[in-house]
C-alpha positions in Angstrom: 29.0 29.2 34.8 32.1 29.0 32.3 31.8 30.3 29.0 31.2 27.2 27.3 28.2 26.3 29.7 26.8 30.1 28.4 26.9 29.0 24.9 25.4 25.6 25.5 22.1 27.1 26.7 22.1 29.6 24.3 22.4 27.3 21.5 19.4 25.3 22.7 17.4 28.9 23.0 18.4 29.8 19.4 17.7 26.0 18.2 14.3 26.3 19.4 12.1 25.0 16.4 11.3 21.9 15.1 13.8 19.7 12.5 13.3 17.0 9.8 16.7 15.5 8.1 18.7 17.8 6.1 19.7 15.7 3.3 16.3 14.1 1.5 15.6 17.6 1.4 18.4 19.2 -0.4 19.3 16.2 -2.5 15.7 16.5 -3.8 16.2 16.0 -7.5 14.4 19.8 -8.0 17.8 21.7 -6.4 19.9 19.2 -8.9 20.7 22.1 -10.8 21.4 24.3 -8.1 24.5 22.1 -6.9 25.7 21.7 -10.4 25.7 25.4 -10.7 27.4 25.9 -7.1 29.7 23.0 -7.7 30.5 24.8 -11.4 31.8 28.1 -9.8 34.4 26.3 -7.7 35.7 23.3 -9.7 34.3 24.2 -13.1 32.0 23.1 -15.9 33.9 19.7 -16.7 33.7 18.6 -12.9 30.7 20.1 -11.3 29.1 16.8 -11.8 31.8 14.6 -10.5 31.5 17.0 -7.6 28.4 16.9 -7.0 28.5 13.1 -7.3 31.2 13.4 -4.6 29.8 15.8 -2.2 26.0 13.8 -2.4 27.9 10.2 -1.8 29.8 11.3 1.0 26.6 11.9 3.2 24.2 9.8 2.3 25.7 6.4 4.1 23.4 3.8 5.1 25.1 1.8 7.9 27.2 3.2 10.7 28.0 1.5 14.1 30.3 -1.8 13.9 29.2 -2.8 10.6 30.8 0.4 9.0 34.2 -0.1 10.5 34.2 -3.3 9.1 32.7 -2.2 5.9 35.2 0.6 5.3 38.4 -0.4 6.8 39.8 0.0 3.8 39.2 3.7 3.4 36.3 4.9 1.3 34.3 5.5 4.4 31.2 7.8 3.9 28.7 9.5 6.5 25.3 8.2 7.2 23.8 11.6 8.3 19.9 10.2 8.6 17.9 10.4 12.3 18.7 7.4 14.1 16.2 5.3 16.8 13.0 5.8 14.3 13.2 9.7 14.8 11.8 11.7 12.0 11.7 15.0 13.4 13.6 17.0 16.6 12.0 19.3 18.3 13.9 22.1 20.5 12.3 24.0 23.1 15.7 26.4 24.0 13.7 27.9 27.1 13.0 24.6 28.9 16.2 23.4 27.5 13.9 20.3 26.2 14.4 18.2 23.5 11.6 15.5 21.7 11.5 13.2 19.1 8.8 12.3 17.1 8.5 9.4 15.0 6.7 9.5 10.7 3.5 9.4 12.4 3.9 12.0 14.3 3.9 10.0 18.1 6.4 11.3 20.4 9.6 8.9 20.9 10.9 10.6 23.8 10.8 14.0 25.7 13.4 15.3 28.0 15.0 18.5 29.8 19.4 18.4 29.0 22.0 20.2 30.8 25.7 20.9 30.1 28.2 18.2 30.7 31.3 19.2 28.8 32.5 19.8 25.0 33.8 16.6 22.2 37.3 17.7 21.1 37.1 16.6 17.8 34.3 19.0 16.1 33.8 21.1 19.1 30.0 19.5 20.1 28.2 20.5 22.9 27.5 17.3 25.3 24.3 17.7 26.8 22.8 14.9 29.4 19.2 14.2 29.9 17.8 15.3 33.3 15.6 11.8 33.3 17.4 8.9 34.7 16.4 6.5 31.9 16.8 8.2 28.7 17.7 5.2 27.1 19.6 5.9 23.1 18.5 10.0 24.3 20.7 10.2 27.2 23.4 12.3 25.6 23.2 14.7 22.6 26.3 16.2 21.2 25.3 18.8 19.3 27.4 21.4 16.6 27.4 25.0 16.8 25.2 25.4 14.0 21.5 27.1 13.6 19.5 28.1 11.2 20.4 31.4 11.3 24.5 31.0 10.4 24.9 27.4 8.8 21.2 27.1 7.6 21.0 23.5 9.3 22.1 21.7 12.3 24.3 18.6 12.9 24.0 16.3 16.0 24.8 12.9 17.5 23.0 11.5 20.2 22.9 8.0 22.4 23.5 6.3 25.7 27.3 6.0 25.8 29.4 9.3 26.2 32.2 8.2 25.1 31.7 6.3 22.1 29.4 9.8 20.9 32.9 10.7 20.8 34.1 8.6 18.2 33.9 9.3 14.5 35.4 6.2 13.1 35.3 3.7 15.9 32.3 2.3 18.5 28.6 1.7 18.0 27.9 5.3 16.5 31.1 5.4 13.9 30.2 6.7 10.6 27.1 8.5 12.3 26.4 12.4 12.0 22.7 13.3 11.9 21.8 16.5 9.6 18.9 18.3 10.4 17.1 21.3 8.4 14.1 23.5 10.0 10.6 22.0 8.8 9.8 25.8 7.6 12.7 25.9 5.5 12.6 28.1 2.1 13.7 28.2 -0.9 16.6 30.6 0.0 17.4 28.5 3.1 18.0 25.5 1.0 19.9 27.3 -1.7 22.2 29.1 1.4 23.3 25.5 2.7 23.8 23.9 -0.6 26.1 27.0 -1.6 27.7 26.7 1.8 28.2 23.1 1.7 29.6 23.1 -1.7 32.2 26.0 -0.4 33.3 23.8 2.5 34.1 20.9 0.6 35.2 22.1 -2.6 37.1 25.6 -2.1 40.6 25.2 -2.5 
């Protein structure tokens, strides 16, 4: 087992938990304020808003796949970081390496064990492959580095085509990068990733 194939199963053991989207969450008009005063600390007063305008537009897309690349081949491209295939929350079971997906209502879309295949060059993604022949659009998840415990949230891609999970700006999932954020998140939790995401984007 290579290093990399160590770090893929302990992500899924330290993922274990169960996800809803990141972003309705945080952008929740309630942590407004908490933005304006991260984005204030790094740009100051007279642009925290524009900031903030910035940071909320760029993720918060609404079409990716071939209809983005059209829409923003002229640059001005933005993420759409929302659950794809109906999915409204992720649940990870790190000690069966399993992942589900449950829909609003709470029915389960699909529910599989995932092994190692490999690692996406451009943000360092884990590839995982379903263990079930036909896994349909959950055949592949590529997921980030990221837990609860050091980014405060997770970010994943997943479908039925290796290769085009590999593309950011290009292919059926361009302009795709779900967010996720624990369903027992906190009030600190939530503060922690907006400071962290405002640091990221806006530190010089």
């Amino acid at each position: 087992m290579d290093e990399n194939e160590a770090a893929a199963n302990q992500l899924l053991v330290d993922l274990t938990g169960t996800y809803q989207e990141l972003w309705p969450v945080i952008l929740d008009d309630q942590y407004t304020q908490i933005w304006l005063d991260d984005c204030e600390k790094l740009v100051g007063a007279e642009n925290a808003q524009a900031a903030y305008d910035k940071l909320a537009s760029m993720v918060t897309g609404e079409i990716y796949g071939e209809e983005a690349v059209e829409a923003y081949a002229d640059g001005g491209g933005v993420y759409d970081c929302a659950f794809t295939q109906d999915v409204y929350t992720l649940e990870f079971d790190g000690d069966a390496s399993a992942i589900k997906g449950y829909d609003a209502d709470g029915n389960e879309l699909f529910s599989h064990t995932y092994h190692y295949v490999g690692m996406e060059e451009v943000r360092g993604l884990y590839e995982y492959e379903s263990d079930d022949a036909d896994s349909g659009e959950f055949t592949y998840f590529c997921i980030a580095p990221d837990t609860t415990a050091t980014t405060y949230h997770i970010e994943l891609r997943y479908g039925s085509d290796l290769d085009a999970l590999g593309q950011y700006d290009a292919g059926v999932y361009a302009y795709w990068l779900g967010a996720g954020i624990s369903t027992d998140c906190d009030q600190t939790m939530i503060e922690n990733c907006i400071e962290l995401f405002c640091t990221e984007n806006l530190s010089e």
